[in-house]
N, C-alpha and C positions, 0 to 999 in steps of 0.2 A: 256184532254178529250179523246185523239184519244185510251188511253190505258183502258179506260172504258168500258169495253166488255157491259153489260148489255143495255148500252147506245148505242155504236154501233147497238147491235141486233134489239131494240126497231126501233131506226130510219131507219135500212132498212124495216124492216119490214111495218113503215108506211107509206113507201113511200117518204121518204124524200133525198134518194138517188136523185130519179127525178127531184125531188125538188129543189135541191141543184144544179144542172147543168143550171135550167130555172134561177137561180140567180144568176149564180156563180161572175155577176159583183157588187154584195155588200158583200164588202170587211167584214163588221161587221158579217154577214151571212155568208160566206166561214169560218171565223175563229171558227166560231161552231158546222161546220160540220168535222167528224171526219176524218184524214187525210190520215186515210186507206181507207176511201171511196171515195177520193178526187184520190187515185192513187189505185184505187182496180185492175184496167188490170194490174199494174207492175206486174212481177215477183220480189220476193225477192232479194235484193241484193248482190254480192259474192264480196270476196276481192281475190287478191293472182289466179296465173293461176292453175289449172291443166289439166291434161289431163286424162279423166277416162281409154281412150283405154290400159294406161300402164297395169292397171289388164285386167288380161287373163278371159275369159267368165267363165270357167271353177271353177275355184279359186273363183269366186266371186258366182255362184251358191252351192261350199259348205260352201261358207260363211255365204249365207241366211241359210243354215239348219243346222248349227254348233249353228249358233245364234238362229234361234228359237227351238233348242233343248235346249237352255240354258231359253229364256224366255216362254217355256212351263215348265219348271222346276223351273217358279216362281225366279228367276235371275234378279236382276239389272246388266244393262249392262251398260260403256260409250259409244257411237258411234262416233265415229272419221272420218268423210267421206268428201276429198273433200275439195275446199275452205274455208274459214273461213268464215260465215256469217255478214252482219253488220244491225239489226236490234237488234227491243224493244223482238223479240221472237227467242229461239231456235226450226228451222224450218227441223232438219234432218242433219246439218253437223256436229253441236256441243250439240248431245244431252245425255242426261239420257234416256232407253229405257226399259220397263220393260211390262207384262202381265196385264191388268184389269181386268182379271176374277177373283182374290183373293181379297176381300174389302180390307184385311189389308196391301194390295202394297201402298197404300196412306198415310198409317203409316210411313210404312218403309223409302218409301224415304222421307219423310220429315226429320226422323230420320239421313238418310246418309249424307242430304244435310243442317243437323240441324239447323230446323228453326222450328215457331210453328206446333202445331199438327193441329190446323184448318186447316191450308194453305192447298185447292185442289189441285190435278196434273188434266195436261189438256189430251186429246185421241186426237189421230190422226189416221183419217182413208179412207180406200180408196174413192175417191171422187165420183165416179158409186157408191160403197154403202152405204154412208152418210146418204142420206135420207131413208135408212130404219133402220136407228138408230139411229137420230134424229128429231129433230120436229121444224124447225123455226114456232116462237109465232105467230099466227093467221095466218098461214098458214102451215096448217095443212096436205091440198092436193098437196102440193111442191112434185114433182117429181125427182128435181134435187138440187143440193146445193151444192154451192163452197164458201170456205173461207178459203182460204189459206195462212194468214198470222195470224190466231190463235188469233182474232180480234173481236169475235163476241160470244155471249150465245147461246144456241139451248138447249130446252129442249132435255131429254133423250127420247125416244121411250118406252112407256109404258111396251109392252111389251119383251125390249129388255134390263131395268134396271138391273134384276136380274144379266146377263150375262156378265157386265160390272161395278160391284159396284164399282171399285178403283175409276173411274173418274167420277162420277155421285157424285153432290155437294149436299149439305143437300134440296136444292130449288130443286132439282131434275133436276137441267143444268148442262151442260158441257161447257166449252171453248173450240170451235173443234176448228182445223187444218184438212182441205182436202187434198190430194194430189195425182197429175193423173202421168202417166209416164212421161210426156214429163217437168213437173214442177221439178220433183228430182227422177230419175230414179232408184237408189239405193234404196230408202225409199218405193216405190212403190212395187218396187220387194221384199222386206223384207215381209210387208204389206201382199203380195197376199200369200207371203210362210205360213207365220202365220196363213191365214184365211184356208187356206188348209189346216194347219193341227189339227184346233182347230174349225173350223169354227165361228171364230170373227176378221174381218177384222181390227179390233181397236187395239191401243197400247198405253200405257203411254207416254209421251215425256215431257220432263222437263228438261232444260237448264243443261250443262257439269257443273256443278261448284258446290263448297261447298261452306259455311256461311262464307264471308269474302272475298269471292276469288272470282276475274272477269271470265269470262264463258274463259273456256280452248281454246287458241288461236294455238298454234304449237302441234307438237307431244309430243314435251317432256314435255309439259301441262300437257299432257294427259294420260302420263305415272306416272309422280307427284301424277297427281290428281286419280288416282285408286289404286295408294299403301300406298296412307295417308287418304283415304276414303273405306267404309264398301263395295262399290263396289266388283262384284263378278266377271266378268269378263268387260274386253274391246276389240270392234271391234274397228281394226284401218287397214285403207288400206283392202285388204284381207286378214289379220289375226286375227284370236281370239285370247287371252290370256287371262285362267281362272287362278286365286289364287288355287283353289283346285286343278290344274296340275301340280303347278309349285314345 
């Protein structure tokens, strides 16, 4: 139940988050509240050390604009950042990263990562401007919105559908992902570059992996999985590598 977005959305929204803490000692009742609401303060969890300090400032700011100069040219990218994640969602270390402004980007990758053509991709966007691009259900005049484990439906922003058709689902929701700097600093920073230069703080995000294959864990994963898939380029560490360069 805990990976049933629509259900999660519904039950924060009625209040049952509250709800659920004034109870939390019947056992039959915890077990039906969803478990990302049960640990919504966690941050995601990481495996494996890194240390980001080893990239240079420098190097990783032309990497935000190397990269969205690829995903304003409508590019599927891998994104290789960082720990290895261990959750139900690819939250920014091990993900697919691509533009929502083209409807047909929700083809495509479904194409690269061949699976049905229904299947939605989910946005992920910055967490300040969330709520002027989505809409939790019956609350309308939400000012702020965090859900950052990619756990929850939100209507799209009426007026902000057109601008972001790839992840905008036939019901007219999304599956967000919020994300502030202090949550994944790298993804934030990508984030703010893209909205700068496109003005849409949003991005595709959908799990490193193809049809068959567990979500890309090491680099040489991740090298694998970009030269035996229609991917266009991969960030990994500070470096880009496009197909078309090489």
């Amino acid at each position: 139940m805990s990976l049933n977005v629509p259900t999660n959305g519904s039950a924060a929204a009625a209040g049952l988050i509250s709800l659920f803490y004034k109870r939390a000692g019947n056992l039959i009742f915890a077990l039906c509240i969803p478990i990302a609401v049960i640990l919504y303060e966690l941050y995601h969890f990481y495996i494996q050390k890194y240390d980001q300090a080893q990239n240079h400032i420098a190097q990783l700011n032309k990497l935000y604009m190397q990269t969205v100069d690829a995903l304003a040219s409508e590019k599927a990218i891998g994104w290789f950042q960082g720990r290895m994640e261990f959750g139900p969602r690819a939250l920014g270390a091990r993900s697919i990263l691509a533009s929502p402004i083209d409807a047909g980007m929700q083809a495509r990758l479904n194409d690269i990562k061949d699976r049905e053509d229904f299947r939605p991709v989910a946005p992920v966007v910055l967490e300040e401007r969330a709520h002027e691009w989505f809409v939790e259900p019956r609350r309308e005049t939400r000012t702020s919105m965090v859900a950052p484990f990619m756990l929850f439906v939100f209507d799209v922003h009426p007026d902000k559908a057109v601008r972001i058709p790839a992840v905008r689902h036939v019901d007219g929701t999304a599956r967000v992902q919020t994300v502030n700097r202090n949550q994944h600093p790298m993804m934030y920073a990508l984030l703010c570059e893209f909205e700068r230069r496109t003005g849409v703080p949003v991005l595709v995000n959908t799990s490193f992996n193809t049809r068959g294959e567990p979500i890309v864990c090491t680099p040489r994963d991740a090298v694998e999985s970009f030269w035996t898939s229609p991917l266009d380029a991969l960030a990994i560490g500070s470096f880009l590598i496009e197909k078309g360069a090489l």
